[in-house]
N, C-alpha and C positions, 0 to 999 in steps of 0.2 A: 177282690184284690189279692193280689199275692204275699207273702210272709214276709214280713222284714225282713233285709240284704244280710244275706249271707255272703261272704266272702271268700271264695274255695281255692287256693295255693296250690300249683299241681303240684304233688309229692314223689318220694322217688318211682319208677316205673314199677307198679306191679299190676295186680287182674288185669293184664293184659286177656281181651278176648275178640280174635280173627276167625273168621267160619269164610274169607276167601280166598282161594290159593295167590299168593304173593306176586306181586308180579317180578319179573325175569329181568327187567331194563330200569333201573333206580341207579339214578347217576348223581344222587347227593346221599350214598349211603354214608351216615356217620355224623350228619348234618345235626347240630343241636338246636331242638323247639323248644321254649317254655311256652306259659301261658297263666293267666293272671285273668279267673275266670268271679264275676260279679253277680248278682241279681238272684234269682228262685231256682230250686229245684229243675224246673223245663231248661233253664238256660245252661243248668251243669250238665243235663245231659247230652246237651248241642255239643260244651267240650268236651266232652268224652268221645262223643263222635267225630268229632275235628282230629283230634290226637290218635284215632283207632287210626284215619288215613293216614296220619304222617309216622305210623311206625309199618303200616303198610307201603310206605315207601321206601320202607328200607330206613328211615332217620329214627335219631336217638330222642330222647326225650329227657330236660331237665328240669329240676325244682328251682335252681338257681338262676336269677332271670341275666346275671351278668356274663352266665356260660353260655348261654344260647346265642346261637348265629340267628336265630328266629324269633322273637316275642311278639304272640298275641293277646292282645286285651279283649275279652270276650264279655260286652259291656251291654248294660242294663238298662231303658230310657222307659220305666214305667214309671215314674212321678219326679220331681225334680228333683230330688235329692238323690235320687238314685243315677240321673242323669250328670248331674253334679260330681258324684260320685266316679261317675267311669269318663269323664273328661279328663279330670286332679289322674286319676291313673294312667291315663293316658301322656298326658304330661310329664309327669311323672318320672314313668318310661324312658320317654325321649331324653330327659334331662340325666337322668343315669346312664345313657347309651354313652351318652358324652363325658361325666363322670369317671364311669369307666374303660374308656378311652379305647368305645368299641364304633368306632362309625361305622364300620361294615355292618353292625347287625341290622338287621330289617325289619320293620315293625310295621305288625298289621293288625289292623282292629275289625270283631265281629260283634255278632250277637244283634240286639233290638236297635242297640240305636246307630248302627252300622245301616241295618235296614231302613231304618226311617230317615236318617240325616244324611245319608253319604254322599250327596253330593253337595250340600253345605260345607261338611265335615271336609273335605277336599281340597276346598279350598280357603278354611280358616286353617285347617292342619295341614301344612304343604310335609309338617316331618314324618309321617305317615305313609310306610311304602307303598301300603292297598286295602282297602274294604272288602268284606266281605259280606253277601248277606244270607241269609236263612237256608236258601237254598242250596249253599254251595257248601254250606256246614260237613257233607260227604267229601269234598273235594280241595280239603287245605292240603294235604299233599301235595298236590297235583301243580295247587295253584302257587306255594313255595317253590315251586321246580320251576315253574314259569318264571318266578321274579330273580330267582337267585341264577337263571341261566340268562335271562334278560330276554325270555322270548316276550315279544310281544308290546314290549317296550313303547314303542309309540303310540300304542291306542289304549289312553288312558281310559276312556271311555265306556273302554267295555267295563272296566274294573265296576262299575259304577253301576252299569244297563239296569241290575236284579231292583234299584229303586223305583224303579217308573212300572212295578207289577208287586201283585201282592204274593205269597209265600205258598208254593203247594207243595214242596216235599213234606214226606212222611217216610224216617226212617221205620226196616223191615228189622228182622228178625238176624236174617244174615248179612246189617252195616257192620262193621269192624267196629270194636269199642274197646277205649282202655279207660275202666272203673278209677273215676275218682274218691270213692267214698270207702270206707272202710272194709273189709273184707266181707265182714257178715252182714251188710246192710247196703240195698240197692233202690236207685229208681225206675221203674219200668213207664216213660210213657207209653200210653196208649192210645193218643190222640194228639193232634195239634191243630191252632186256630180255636176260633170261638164266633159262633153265630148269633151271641144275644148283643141288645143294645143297647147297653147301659153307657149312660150319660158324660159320666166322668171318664170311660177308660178309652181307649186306644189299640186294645189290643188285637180287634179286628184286624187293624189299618197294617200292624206290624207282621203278623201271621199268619193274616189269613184267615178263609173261612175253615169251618169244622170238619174234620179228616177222620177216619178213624183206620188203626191198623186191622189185618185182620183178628180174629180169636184165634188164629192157627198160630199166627206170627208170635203174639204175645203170649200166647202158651207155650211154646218153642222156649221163648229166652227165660221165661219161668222154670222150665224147667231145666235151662241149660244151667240158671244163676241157684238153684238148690242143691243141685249135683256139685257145685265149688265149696258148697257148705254156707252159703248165702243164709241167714236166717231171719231175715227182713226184707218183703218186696215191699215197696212205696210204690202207688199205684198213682200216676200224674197224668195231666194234662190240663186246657184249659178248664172245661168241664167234663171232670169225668163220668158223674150221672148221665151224660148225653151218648157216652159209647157206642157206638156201633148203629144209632138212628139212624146216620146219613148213608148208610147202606141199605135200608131197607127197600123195598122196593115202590113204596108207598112214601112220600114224602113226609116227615114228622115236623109238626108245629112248634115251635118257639116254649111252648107250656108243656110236650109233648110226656106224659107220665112214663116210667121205661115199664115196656109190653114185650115178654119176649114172645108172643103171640106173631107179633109183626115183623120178627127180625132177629138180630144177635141185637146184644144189649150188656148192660154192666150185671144184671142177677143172672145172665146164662153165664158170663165168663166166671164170675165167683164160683160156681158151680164147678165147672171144669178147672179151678185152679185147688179147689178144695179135694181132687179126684188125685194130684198130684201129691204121691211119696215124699216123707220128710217132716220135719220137726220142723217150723216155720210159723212166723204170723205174715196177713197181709193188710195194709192198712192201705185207707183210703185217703186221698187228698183232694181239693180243688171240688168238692162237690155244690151244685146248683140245688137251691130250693125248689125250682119250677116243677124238677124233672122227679123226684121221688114217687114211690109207689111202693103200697102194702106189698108187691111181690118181691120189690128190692126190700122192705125191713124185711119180709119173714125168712127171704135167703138169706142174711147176713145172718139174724136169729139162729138157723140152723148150718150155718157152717162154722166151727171152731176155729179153723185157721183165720178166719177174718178178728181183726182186733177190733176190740169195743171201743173202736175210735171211730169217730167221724168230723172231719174236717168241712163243715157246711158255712162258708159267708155269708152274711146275709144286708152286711152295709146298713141299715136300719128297720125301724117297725114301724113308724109311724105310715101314714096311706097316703098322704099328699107328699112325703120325701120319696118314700117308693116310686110312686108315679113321675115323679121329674125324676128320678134317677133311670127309668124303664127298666125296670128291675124283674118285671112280670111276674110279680105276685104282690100277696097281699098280706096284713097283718093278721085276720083271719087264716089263710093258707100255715102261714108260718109256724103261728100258734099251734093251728093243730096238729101240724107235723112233729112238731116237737114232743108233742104229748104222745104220739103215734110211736114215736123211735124211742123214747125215753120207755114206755109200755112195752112197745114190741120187742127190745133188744137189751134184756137184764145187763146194769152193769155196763151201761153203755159212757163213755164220754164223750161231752161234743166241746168242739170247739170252731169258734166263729169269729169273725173280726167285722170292726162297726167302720164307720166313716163320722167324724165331728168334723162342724162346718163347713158342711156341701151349699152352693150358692140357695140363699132363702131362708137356710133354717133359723125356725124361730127360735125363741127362748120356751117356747112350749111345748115345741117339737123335740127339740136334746131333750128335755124333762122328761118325756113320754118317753123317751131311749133309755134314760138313765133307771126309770119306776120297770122298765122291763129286762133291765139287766138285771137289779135288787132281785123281780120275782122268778126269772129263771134261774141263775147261781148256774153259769155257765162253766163246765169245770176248766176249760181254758178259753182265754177271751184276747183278743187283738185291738187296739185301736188306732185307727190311723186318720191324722188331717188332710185334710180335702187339696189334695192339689191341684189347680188349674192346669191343664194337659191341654197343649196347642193344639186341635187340630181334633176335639171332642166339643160334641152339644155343649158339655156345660159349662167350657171355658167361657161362652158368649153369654151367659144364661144373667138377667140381672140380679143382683143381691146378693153379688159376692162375700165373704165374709174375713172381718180384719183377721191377719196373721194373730194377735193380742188375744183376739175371742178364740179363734182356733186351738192355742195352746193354752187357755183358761179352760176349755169343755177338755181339751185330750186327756187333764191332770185329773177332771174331774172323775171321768169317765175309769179311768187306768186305778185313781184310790178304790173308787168303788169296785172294781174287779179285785183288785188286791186284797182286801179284806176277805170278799168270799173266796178266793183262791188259797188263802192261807186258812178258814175254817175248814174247807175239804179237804187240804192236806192233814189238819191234825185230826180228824174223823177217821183217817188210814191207820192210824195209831193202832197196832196193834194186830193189826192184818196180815195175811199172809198173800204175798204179791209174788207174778210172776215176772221175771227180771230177766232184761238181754243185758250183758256186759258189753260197756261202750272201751271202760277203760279198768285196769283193777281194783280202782277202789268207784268208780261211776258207772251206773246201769239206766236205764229207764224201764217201764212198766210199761203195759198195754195203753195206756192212757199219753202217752208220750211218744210225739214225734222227731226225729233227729232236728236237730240246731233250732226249734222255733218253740219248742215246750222246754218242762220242768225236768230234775235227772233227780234220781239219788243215792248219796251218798253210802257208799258201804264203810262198814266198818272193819272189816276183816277182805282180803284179798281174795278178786277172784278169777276164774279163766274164761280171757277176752274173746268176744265173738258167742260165748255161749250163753243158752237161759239156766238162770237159778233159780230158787225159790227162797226170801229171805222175808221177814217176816218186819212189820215198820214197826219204830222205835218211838220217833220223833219227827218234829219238821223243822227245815230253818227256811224261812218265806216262802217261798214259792215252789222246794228243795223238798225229800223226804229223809228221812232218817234208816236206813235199816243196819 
C-alpha cells in the first residue's frame, strides 16, 4: 500500500527542467495553471509532469489557485478516504471559482481516480471542464489549449475514451518536468503499473500492468538531477524490486528473485548510479518481498551511496491472511528476509506498513501481527485499515470487518509501534548522524524518508539542501534531538 496522503501545493515556479526544444506556435502564452496535487510520491511525479507541458507551452504557472485561469486537481482513489479526500477538493475548487468571482476559470481534474471514475465523474460533476487520465499526464498543455480555444468542443467523449483501456505510458528521460519538491531532494520513478495480485488493491485496474524505463533513461535524469546539486534521489514506483524483469527477454514470474544474469534489474542500476560523481544518498521505496535476493542485499551492502533504508510492505505475517491477500509469499520467506537484510546490510532501517481488518481476520490472526511487530522492533512502521476498494477480490470476500474492530486493532497496533519507535530513538542518543537539511533548524538522517518518516530537530542553524554531521542529544517521540 502506499504512504499516507500527502498533500503537495504547487509552489512558486522553480526547477524548472525542459530537455525539448519549445515549440514556436503557443497561442495562450501567459496563461495561468495552478494545481492542487494529492495522494503518493508516483502521483507528484504525474504533476510534475503535467506542469513541465504547460510551461512548455509557453503558460505561466501559479501557487495561487484564485490567479489561475486553469486549476487542476490531481486526485488520489486508492482507499476511501483518499478518494473522499480528492472529491471535498474538487468541490472545493468549484465553490471558490465562484467565490472568487472567477467563472471563466476552467477546471480539470487528473490522476487515479480521473482514470478509474471519469465517466461517472462526468456526469455527477457537470462543474468540471475535462478529465484526464494517466496517459495524457504528457499532454495538459496541449489539452488546456484545446478547452480554452474551444477546439473540439462537441465531442465530449473523447475527453473520457482513456477510461475504457488501462494506462501504458511510461515517461522517458527527456519528458519536460517542473520539480515539485525541494531543491535537494527528488523522485525518480522508474517504473509504472504493478503485475501482482493482491486482494485489496486496485492499482492494476488504474495503471496498468508493469513497465519499466530504460537503465539509460533513469541514469540520464540521475545524472541530470545531481549536477543541480540534488542530494536525494527517491527511487519509485509501484514495485521497484521488479525493475527492469519485464524487459527481459525470458519472461519473469510473479515470485521472480532479481537475477541480473537474466536482464537489467534493480542491483545492475544501483551499480551504475553508484558509478555516478557527487555527494548524494539514494534511497529505496515501494519495494516487494517476493522479489529480493542475496545479489540485491549484497549490492546495496557495497554501494555507500545507497541509504540504509528500506521501504518493504508487507501487509501481514500471518499465512492464511497472506494467502487471501495474494501476497505471494509467506511468513517463512519474510522472516528470513529480514534476517538476510538486517545481517547483510549494517545499520540498515526498514520500514514497512501492515493492513488491520482485512475481511476474516481473526482475533488470533491480529495477535500473531501484533507478537511479530513486539519481535521485530521495526525502526519505522505504518498501519493502515482495511478499506473495501470497489472493484477488488476482497471487497466481495465474506467477513468483513466492523469499522469499531478496525479502529480498535489500528490503535492497538500504532501504541505498540510507538513505544519501540521512541526506544530506538533514544538508543541514537549520543551518536553521530549524517544529516540532509530539510529546513534550518530540521534535517533527517539516512533512516528517514521525506513527509512519511521522523525529522530532527537542530539546535543550532544550518545550510538548507546540505548534509551535516551532528551528533543526537535527545528525542521528543518519534523526533530526534541533535
Amino acid at each position: 500500500m502506499n504512504s499516507p496522503l500527502v498533500v503537495a501545493a504547487v509552489p512558486a515556479a522553480n526547477h524548472p527542467r525542459q530537455h525539448k526544444k519549445q515549440t514556436t506556435d503557443l497561442p495562450l502564452q501567459g496563461t495561468k495553471v495552478g494545481m492542487i496535487s494529492l495522494g503518493c510520491a508516483k502521483n507528484l511525479v504525474d504533476a510534475e509532469i503535467m506542469l513541465g507541458s504547460v510551461l512548455q507551452r509557453g503558460m505561466e504557472i501559479t501557487s495561487r489557485a484564485e490567479d489561475a485561469d486553469v486549476l487542476v486537481v490531481n486526485t488520489c482513489a486508492f482507499i476511501d478516504s483518499a478518494k473522499e479526500e480528492s472529491i471535498e477538493a474538487i468541490l472545493k475548487a468549484h465553490q471558490q471559482r465562484g467565490l472568487n468571482k472567477r467563472s471563466d476559470q476552467k477546471l480539470i481534474v487528473s490522476g487515479c481516480m480521473s482514470q478509474r471514475f471519469a465517466r461517472e465523474l462526468r456526469n455527477e460533476m457537470p462543474e468540471v471542464d475535462a478529465f484526464i487520465g494517466l496517459d495524457q499526464v504528457s499532454q495538459l498543455g496541449e489539452i488546456i489549449e484545446r478547452i480554452l480555444l474551444d477546439v473540439d468542443s462537441d465531442d465530449s467523449d473523447v475527453t473520457v475514451a482513456f477510461a475504457d483501456t488501462r494506462p501504458t505510458y511510461i515517461p522517458d528521460y527527456a519528458t519536460p518536468r517542473f520539480r515539485l519538491t525541494p531543491a535537494h531532494s527528488a523522485y525518480v520513478k522508474i517504473a509504472e503499473g504493478c503485475n501482482h495480485p493482491c486482494t485489496f488493491c486496485v492499482i492494476p485496474q488504474m495503471r496498468g500492468k508493469h513497465r519499466s524505463r530504460t537503465p539509460q533513461s533513469v541514469l540520464a535524469e540521475i545524472r541530470a538531477l545531481v549536477s543541480e546539486g540534488v542530494r536525494e534521489i527517491n527511487l519509485i514506483s509501484q514495485d521497484t524490486t521488479y525493475y527492469g524483469m519485464d524487459l527481459w527477454s525470458a519472461k519473469a514470474g510473479p515470485r521472480q528473485p532479481v537475477d541480473s544474469a537474466r536482464g537489467p534489474t534493480l542491483a545492475a542500476l544501483l551499480r551504475e548510479i553508484q558509478k555516478i560523481d557527487g555527494d548524494f544518498w539514494v534511497r529505496l521505496l515501494y519495494t516487494h518481498p517476493a522479489h529480493w535476493s542475496d545479489e540485491l542485499i549484497d549490492t546495496i551492502a557495497q554501494c555507500d551511496k545507497v541509504a540504509r533504508y528500506i521501504d518493504i510492505p508487507l501487509q501481514h505475517i500471518d499465512d492464511s491472511m497472506l494467502g487471501r491477500m495474494r501476497r505471494e509469499t509467506s511468513r517463512q520467506h519474510i522472516e528470513g528476509l529480514i534476517q538476510r537484510l538486517r545481517a547483510g546490510i549494517p545499520g540498515l532501517a526498514l520500514r514497512t506498513t501492515f493492513i488491520v481488518g482485512f475481511p476474516g481476520e481473526t482475533d488470533e490472526e491480529f495477535a500473531c501481527l501484533l507478537d511479530f511487530i513486539r519481535r521485530t522492533r521495526f525502526e519505522r512502521l505504518g498501519v493502515f485499515k482495511y478499506s473495501q476498494e470497489e472493484g477488488s477480490r476482497a471487497a466481495k470476500m465474506p467477513g468483513q470487518i466492523p469499522a469499531k474492530i478496525k479502529n480498535v486493532r489500528y490503535r492497538i497496533a500504532m501504541s505498540i509501534q510507538r513505544e519501540i519507535a521512541r526506544e530506538i530513538a533514544r538508543e541514537k542518543t549520543g551518536r553521530e548522524l549524517k544529516l540532509l537539511v530539510d529546513q534550518p533548524h530540521i534535517a533527517r538522517s539516512e533512516a528517514d524518508a521525506p513527509d512519511v518518516d521522523a525529522r530532527v530537530i537542530l539546535s543550532k542553524e544550518a545550510p538548507v539542501g546540505e548534509f551535516i554531521g551532528r551528533t543526537i542529544v535527545g528525542s521528543r517521540g518519534y523526533d530526534l534531538l541533535a
